[in-house]
C-alpha positions in Angstrom: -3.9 -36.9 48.0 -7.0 -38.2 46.3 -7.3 -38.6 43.0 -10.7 -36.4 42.7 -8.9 -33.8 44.6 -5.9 -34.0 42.3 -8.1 -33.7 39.4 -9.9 -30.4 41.1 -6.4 -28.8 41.7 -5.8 -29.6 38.2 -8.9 -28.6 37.1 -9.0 -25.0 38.9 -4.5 -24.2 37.7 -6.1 -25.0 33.9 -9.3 -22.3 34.3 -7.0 -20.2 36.2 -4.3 -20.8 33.0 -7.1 -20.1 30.8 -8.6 -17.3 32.6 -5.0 -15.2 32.8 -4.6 -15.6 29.0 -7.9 -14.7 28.2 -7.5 -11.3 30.6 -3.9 -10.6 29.0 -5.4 -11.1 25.4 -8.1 -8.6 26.0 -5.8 -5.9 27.8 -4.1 -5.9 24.2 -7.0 -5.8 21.9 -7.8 -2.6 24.5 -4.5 -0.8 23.9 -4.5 -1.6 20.6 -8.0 -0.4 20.0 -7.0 2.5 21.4 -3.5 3.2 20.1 -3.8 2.1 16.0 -6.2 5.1 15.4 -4.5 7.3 17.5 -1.7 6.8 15.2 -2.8 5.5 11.5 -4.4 8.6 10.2 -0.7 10.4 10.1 0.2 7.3 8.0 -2.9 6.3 5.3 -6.2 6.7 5.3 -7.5 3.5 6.2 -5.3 0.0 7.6 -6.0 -3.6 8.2 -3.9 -5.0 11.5 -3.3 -8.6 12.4 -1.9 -10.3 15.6 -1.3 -13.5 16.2 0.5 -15.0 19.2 1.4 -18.9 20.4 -0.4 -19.9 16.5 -4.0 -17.8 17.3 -5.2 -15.2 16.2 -5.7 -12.8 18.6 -6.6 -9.3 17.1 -7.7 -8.5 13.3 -9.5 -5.4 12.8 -9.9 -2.5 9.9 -9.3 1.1 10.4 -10.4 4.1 8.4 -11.5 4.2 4.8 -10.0 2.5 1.7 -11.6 5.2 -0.4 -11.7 8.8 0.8 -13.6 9.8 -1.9 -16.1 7.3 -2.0 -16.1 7.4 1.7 -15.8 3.6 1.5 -14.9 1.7 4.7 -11.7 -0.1 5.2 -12.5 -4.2 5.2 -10.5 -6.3 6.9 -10.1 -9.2 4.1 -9.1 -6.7 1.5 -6.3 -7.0 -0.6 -3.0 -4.8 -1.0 0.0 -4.1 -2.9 3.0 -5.8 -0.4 6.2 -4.2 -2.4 9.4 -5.6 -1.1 7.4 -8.2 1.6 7.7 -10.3 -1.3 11.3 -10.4 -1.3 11.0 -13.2 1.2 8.7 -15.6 -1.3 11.0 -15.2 -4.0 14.1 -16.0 -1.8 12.2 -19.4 -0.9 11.8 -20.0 -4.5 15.6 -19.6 -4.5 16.2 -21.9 -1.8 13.5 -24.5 -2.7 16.0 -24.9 -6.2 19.2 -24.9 -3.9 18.1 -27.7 -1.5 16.9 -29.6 -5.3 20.7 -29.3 -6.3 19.8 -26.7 -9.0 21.5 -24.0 -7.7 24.4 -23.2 -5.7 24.2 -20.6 -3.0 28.0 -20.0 -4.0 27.3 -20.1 -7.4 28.7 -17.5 -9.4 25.7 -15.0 -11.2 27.1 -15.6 -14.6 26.4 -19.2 -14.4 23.0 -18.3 -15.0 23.3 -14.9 -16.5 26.5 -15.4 -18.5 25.6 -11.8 -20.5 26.2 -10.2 -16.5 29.6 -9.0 -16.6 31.8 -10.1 -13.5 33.1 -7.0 -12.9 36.6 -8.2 -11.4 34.9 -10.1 -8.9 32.8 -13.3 -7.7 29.4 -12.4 -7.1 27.4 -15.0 -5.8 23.7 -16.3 -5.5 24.0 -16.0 -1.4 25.5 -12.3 -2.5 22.1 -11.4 -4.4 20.0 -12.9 -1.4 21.9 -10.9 1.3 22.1 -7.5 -0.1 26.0 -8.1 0.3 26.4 -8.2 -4.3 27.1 -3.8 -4.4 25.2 -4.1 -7.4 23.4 -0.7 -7.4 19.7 -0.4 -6.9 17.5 0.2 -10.6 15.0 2.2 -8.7 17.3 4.3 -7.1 20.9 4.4 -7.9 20.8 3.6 -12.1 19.8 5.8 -14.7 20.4 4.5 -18.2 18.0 6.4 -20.7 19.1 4.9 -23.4 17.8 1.5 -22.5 14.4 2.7 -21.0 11.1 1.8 -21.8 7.4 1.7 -21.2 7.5 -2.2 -20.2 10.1 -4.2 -19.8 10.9 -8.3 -19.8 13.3 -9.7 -17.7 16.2 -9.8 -20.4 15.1 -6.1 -20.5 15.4 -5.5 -16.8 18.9 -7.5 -16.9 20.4 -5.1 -19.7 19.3 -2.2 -17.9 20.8 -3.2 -14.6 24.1 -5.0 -15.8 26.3 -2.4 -16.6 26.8 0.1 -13.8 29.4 0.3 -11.2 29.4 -1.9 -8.1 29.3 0.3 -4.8 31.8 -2.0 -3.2 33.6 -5.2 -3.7 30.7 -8.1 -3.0 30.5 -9.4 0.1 32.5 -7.1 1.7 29.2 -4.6 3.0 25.4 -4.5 3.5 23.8 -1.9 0.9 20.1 -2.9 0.2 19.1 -2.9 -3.4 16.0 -3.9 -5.4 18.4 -5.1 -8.3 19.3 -8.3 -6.3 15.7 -10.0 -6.3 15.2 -8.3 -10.1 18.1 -10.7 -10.6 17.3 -13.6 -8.9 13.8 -13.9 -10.4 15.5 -14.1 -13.8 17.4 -16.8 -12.6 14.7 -18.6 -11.4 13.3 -18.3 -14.7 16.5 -19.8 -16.5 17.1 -22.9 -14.4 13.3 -23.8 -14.0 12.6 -23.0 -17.6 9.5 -21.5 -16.6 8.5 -17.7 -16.2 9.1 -16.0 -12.8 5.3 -15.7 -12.0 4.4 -19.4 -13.1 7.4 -21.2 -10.9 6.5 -19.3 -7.9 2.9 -19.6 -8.3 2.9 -23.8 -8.8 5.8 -24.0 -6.5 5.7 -21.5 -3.7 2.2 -19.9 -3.1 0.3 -22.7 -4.2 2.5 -24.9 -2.2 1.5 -22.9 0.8 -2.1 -22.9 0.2 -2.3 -19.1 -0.3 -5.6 -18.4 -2.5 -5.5 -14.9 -1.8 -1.9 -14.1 -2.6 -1.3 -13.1 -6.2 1.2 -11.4 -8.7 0.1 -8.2 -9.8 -1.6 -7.9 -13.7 -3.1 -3.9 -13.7 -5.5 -5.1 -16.4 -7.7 -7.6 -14.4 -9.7 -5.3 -11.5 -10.0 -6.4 -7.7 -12.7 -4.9 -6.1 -11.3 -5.9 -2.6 -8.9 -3.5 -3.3 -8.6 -0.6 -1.5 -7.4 3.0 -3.5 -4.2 3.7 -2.8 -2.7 7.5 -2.3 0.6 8.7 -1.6 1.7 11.7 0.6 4.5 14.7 0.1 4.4 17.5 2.2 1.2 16.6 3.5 -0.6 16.6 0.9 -2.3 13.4 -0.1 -3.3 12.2 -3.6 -4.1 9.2 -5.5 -1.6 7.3 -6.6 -0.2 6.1 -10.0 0.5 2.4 -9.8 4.0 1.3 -11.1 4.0 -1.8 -13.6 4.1 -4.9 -12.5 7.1 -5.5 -14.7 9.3 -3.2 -13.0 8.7 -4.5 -9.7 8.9 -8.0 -10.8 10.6 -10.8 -8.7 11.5 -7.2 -6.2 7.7 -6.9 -4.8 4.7 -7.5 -7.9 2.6 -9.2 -5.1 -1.0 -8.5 -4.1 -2.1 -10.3 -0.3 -3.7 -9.9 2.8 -3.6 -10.0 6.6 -4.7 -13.9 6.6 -3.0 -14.8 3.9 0.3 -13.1 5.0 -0.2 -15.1 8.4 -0.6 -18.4 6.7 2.5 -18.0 4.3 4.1 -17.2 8.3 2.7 -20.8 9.2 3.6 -22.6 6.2 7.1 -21.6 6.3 7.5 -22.6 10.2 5.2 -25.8 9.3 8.3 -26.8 7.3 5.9 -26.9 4.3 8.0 -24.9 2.1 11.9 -25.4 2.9 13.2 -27.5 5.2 13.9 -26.0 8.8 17.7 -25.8 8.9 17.1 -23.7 5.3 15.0 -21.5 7.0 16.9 -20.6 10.1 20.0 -20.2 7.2 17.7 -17.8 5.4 16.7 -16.2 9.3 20.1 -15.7 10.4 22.1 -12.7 9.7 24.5 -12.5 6.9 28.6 -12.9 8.4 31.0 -11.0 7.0 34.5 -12.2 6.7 36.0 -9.9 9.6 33.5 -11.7 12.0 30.8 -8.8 12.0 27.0 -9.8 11.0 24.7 -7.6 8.6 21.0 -6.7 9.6 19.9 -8.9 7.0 19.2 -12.8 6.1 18.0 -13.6 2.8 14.7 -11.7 2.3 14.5 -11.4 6.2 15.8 -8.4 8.0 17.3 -9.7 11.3 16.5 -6.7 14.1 15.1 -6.6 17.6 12.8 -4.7 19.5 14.3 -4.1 23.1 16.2 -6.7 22.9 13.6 -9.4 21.3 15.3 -10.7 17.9 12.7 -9.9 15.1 12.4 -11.4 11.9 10.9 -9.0 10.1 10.5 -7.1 6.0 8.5 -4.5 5.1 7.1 -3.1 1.9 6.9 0.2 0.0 5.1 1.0 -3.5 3.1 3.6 -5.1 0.3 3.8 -3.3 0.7 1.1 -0.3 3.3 0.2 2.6 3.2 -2.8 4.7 5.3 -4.7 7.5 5.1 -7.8 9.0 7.2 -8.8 12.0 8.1 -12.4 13.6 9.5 -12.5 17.3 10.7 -15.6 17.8 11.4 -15.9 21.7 7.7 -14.6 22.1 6.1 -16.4 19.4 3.7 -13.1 18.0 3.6 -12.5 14.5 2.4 -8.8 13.4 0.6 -7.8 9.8 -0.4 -4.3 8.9 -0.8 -3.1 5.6 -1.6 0.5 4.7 -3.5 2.2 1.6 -0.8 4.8 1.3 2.5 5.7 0.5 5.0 8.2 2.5 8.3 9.1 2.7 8.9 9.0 6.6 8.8 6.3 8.8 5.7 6.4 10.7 4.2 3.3 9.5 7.2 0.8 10.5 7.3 2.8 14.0 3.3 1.8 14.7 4.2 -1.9 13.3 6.6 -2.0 15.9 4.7 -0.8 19.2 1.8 -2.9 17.9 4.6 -6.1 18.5 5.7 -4.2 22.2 2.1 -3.7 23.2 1.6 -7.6 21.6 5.0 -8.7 23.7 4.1 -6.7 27.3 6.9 -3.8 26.4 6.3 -1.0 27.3 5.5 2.0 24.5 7.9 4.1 25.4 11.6 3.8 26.8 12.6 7.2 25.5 14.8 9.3 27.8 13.6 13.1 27.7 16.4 15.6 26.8 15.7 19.3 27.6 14.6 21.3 24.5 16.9 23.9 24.8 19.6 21.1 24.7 18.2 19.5 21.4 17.8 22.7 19.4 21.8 22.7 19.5 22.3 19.9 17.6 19.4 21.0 14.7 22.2 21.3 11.7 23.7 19.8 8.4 26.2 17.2 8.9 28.8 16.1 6.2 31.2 13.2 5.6 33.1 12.2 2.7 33.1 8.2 1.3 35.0 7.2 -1.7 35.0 10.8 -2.9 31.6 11.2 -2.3 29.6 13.6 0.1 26.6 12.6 2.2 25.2 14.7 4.4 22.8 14.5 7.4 20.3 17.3 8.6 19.5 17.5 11.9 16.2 19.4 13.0 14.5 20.7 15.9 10.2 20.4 14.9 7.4 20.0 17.5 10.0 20.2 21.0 12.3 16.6 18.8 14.9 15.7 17.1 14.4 14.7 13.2 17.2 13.2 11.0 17.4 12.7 6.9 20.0 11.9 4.4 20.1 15.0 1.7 20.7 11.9 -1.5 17.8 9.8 -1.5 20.4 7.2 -2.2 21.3 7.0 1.5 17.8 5.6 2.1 17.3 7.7 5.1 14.0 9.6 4.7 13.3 12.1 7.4 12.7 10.1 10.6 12.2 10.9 14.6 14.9 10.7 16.6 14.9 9.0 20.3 17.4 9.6 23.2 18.8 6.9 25.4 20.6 9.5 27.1 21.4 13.6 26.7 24.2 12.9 23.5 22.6 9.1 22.2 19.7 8.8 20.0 18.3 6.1 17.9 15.7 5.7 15.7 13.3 2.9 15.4 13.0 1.9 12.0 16.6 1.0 11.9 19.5 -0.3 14.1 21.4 2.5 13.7 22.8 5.3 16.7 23.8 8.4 16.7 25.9 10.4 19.1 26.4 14.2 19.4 30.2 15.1 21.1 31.2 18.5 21.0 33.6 19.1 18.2 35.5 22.3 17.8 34.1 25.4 19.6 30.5 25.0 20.7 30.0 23.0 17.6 28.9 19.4 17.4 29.7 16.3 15.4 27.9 13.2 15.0 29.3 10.1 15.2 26.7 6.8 13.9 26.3 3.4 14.7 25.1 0.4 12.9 24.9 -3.3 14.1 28.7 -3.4 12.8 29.9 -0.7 15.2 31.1 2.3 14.3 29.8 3.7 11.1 31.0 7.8 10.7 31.8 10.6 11.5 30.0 13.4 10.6 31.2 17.2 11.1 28.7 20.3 11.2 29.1 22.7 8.5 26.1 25.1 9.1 
């Protein structure tokens, strides 16, 4: 074969290469431009979306309004609150100090907090960065009036947090809990010798070139900002903002869509940690019966059929975000909404944003026959260390919706999907649940995490 016609083969596989990827880039910025505002108006008023896939950026557009009252138009460079997304840059802080020698990953706490009582048991810096510690959550588990105020330092934070019960012995289980990263930004602070904000701004964002990434001070205005709102009962209002100082080292960060991408490129660019740190921090915590959590450390660990994820999202007054990593496919997914609400909705768009990004298709749901469904509508009860937690089922709109009754149990009132006539899943979670009949014409549920078999959970009404 001659070389000129070598080169023209060559030549005509590359425009065909080129060609493909350009047609298969602009079927998704189609579907997407034709699925986020079908969709993003049940969530917030306005959102900014991102996609990037094989390092380009292959869709960024705005949606909707970052004011409502104004009647101001979502930008696509503005900036939002991220909540627990920044869970992640405060666990590379962590591990930047570890891989210097300064800390231990199986370092005791009191090491570092010596005031923290132990408890009866070892509870370690890997514990804090797994959500493995059963120290309870301040924002939802703790009340201690006596040691509340209007604003708090860390020390205050510490105090407030220290003295409550742990839910299990550490280690042992997965529960998440904001306390964790409260406590690990106060450690920061007392092996660095600087404050929380200063270390991770000269050693972590600025590190990563991230100009438009910030930590949160309510006095100094951003007019990229959009307003947030928050939703009950849908009804949607403005929201109050909470102090920076209780979210601290927990989520106090303010970013956008191309910043968020270009922390995702500094960290797999090695330009942060070092890359067997980062797979450690990727990988899901092991427990010592052999069974893995969901979580890394400040990565959840999931998949969406069947592609691993590496994903966290964010909730505060007033905003929600999600970001989302898969691997295998190499797409990385940003959205970032200007509201606040208690279901799920938002974390369920991220996701078919990534299938539609990845070639899955939307939906893989099984359809189970209404009259089927309104059976298992119900409350649900188990019992766990004395406690009881209940489940309620209903039937709204021809589906199945699930919630925990204790806001504790983190399961706010989500859709459920059917894999069969008796399995469902949801989507913001891995966890399954499976209707059997129980007694009579009764059912019972019996749920499933990523460890196996959770409970059982018997129908009382």
């Amino acid at each position: 074969m001659s070389k000129l016609l070598t080169a023209f083969i060559i030549a005509t596989l590359l425009l065909e290469s080129i060609y493909g990827q350009g047609n298969q880039d602009s079927t998704i910025s189609k579907t997407l431009d034709e699925l986020i505002p079908k969709r993003f108006t049940a969530i917030a008023p306005g959102c900014v979306v991102l996609v990037a896939k094989d390092n380009e950026i292959l869709y960024k557009k705005s949606f909707g309004l970052a004011d409502v009252e104004k009647k101001v138009p979502m930008q696509a460079d503005m900036f939002f609150r991220t909540g627990s997304m920044g869970k992640q840059y405060t666990a590379i802080a962590v591990l930047q100090l570890v891989e210097e020698g300064k800390i231990g990953l199986q370092d005791s706490i009191q090491k570092y907090i010596p005031e923290f009582p132990s408890k009866g048991y070892t509870i370690t810096i890997e514990d804090l960065l797994a959500h493995v510690s059963g120290i309870k959550d301040y924002l939802s588990e703790i009340s201690n009036p006596s040691k509340e105020k209007e604003h708090y330092t860390p020390q205050d934070g510490v105090d407030y947090i220290k003295d409550d019960s742990l839910n299990f012995i550490p280690g042992s289980n997965y529960r998440y809990s904001n306390s964790n990263f409260y406590l690990l930004g106060y450690i920061i602070e007392k092996v660095s010798g600087k404050p929380f904000e200063a270390y991770l701004q000269e050693n972590v964002l600025d590190k990563a070139g991230l100009h438009n990434t910030f930590y949160i001070h309510p006095e100094i205005d951003i007019p990229n900002m959009p307003q947030g709102y928050f939703r009950f009962d849908g009804k949607m209002e403005k929201a109050t903002l909470q102090s920076v100082d209780i979210m601290y080292a927990a989520g106090a960060l303010i970013s956008n869509v191309d910043d968020i991408y270009k922390w995702h490129q500094a960290l797999y660019n090695q330009e942060l940690v070092k890359k067997e740190t980062l797979e450690k921090a990727t990988t899901p915590f092991k427990f010592p019966d052999g069974t893995f959590s969901q979580y890394g450390y400040g990565w959840f660990i999931k998949d969406i059929d069947g592609s691993k994820t590496i994903e966290h999202g964010g909730s505060t007054d007033g905003f929600q975000s999600d970001a989302i990593y898969l691997p295998g496919e190499h797409v990385f997914v940003v959205a970032l909404f200007n509201c606040y609400e208690a279901d799920m909705d938002w974390q369920v768009l991220t996701n078919d944003i990534a299938r539609v990004a990845t070639g899955k298709p939307l939906n893989n749901e099984v359809k189970v026959n209404k009259e089927v469904l309104k059976n298992y509508a119900g409350t649900y009860e188990t019992t766990f260390k004395n406690v009881v937690h209940q489940l309620i089922v209903t039937f709204e709109g021809g589906r199945l919706f699930i919630k925990a009754s204790r806001p504790e149990d983190r399961l706010p009132k989500v859709k459920l999907y059917a894999t069969s006539k008796y399995a469902f899943y949801m989507k913001e979670a891995a966890l399954r649940f499976e209707f059997i009949k129980d007694t009579g014409k009764d059912f019972k549920i019996i749920t499933y995490n990523n460890r196996g078999k959770d409970a059982e959970w018997i129908k009382v009404q």
